[in-house]
C-alpha positions in Angstrom: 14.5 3.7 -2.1 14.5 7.3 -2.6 14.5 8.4 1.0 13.9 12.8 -0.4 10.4 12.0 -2.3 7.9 15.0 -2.1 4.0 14.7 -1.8 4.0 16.2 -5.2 6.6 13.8 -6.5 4.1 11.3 -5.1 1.3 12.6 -6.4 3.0 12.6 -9.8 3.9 8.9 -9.8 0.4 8.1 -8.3 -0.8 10.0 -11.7 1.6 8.2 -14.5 1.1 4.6 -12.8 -1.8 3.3 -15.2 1.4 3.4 -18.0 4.1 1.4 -16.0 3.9 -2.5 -15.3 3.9 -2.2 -11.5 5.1 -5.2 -10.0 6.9 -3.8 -7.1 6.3 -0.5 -4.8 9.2 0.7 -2.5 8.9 3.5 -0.5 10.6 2.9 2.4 12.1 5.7 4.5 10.3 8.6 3.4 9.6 9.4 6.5 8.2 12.7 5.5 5.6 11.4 3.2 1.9 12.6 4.1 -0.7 10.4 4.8 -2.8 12.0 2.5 0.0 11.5 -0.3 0.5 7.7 0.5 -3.2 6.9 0.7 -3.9 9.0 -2.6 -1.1 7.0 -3.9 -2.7 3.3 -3.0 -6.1 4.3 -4.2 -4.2 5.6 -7.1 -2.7 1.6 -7.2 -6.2 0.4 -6.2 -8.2 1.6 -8.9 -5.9 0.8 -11.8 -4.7 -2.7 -13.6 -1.5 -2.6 -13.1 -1.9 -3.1 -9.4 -3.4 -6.6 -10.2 0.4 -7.8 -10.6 2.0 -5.5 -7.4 3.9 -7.9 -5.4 5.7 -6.3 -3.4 5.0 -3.3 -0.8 7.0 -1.1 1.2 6.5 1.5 3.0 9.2 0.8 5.9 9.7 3.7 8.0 6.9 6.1 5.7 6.2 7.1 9.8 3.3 9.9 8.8 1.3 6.6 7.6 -1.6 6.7 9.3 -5.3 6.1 9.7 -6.1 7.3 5.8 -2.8 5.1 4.1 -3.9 2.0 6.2 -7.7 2.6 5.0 -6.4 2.2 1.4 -4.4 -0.4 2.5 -7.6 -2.7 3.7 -9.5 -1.2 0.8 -7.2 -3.1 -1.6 -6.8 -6.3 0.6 -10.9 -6.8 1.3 -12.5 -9.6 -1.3 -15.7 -8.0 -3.1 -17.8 -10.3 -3.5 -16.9 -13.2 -5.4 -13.8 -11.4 -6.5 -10.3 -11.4 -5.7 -8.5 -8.8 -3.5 -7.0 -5.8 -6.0 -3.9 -7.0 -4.2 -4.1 -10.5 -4.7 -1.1 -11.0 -6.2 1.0 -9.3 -3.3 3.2 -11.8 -1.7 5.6 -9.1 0.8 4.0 -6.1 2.7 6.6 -4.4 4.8 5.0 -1.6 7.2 7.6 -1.8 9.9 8.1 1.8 11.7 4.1 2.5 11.1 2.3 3.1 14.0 -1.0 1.2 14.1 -4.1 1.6 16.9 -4.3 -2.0 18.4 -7.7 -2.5 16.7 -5.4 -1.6 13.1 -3.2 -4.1 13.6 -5.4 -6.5 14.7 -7.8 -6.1 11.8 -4.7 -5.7 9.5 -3.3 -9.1 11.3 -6.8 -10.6 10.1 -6.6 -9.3 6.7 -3.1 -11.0 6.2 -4.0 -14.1 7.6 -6.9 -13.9 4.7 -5.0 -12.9 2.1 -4.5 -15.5 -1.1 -0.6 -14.9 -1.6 0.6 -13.0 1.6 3.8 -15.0 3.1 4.6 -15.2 6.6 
């Protein structure tokens, strides 16, 4: 992981994703990542096809995560109707060092336990 990424840099590779067979997103210890960066970056990852095959998230230790990034997050998890999750091929979600309200991670914990492909 490259621990020195910008919110520009971000921004950038939020912008060029639609070209790249995703499979796997890894931004763990950024720590200085916005949460207006990361959760422009997951509706960047939300709203294009290559997010249908993301497997695996990280975001270890991204600790300005908040509120906006975990919004995205349960924007990407939640089953339209009669569809599947954007994310419903993701089988590892790491968000260890993110601070969550109690009703986050309880709602987040729900979401998981929901989720087609999520492992324990």
């Amino acid at each position: 992981a490259n621990q020195g990424l910008t919110d520009g840099e971000l921004g950038a590779l939020g912008a060029v994703v639609s070209n790249v067979p995703l499979t796997h997103a890894n931004l763990e210890g950024n720590a200085k990542l916005s949460d207006h960066a990361l959760s422009n970056f997951m509706d960047a990852l939300g709203q294009l096809a290559p997010s249908l095959s993301l497997t695996s998230l990280n975001l270890k230790g991204c600790l300005q995560a908040g509120h906006s990034t975990i919004g995205a997050l349960f924007r990407m998890m939640e089953r339209p109707q009669g569809k599947r999750p954007v994310l419903s091929h993701l089988r590892s979600l790491n968000l260890s060092g993110i601070r969550l309200s109690s009703q986050a991670a309880l709602s987040l914990g729900q979401a998981c336990g929901q989720h087609p492909g999520l492992e324990a």
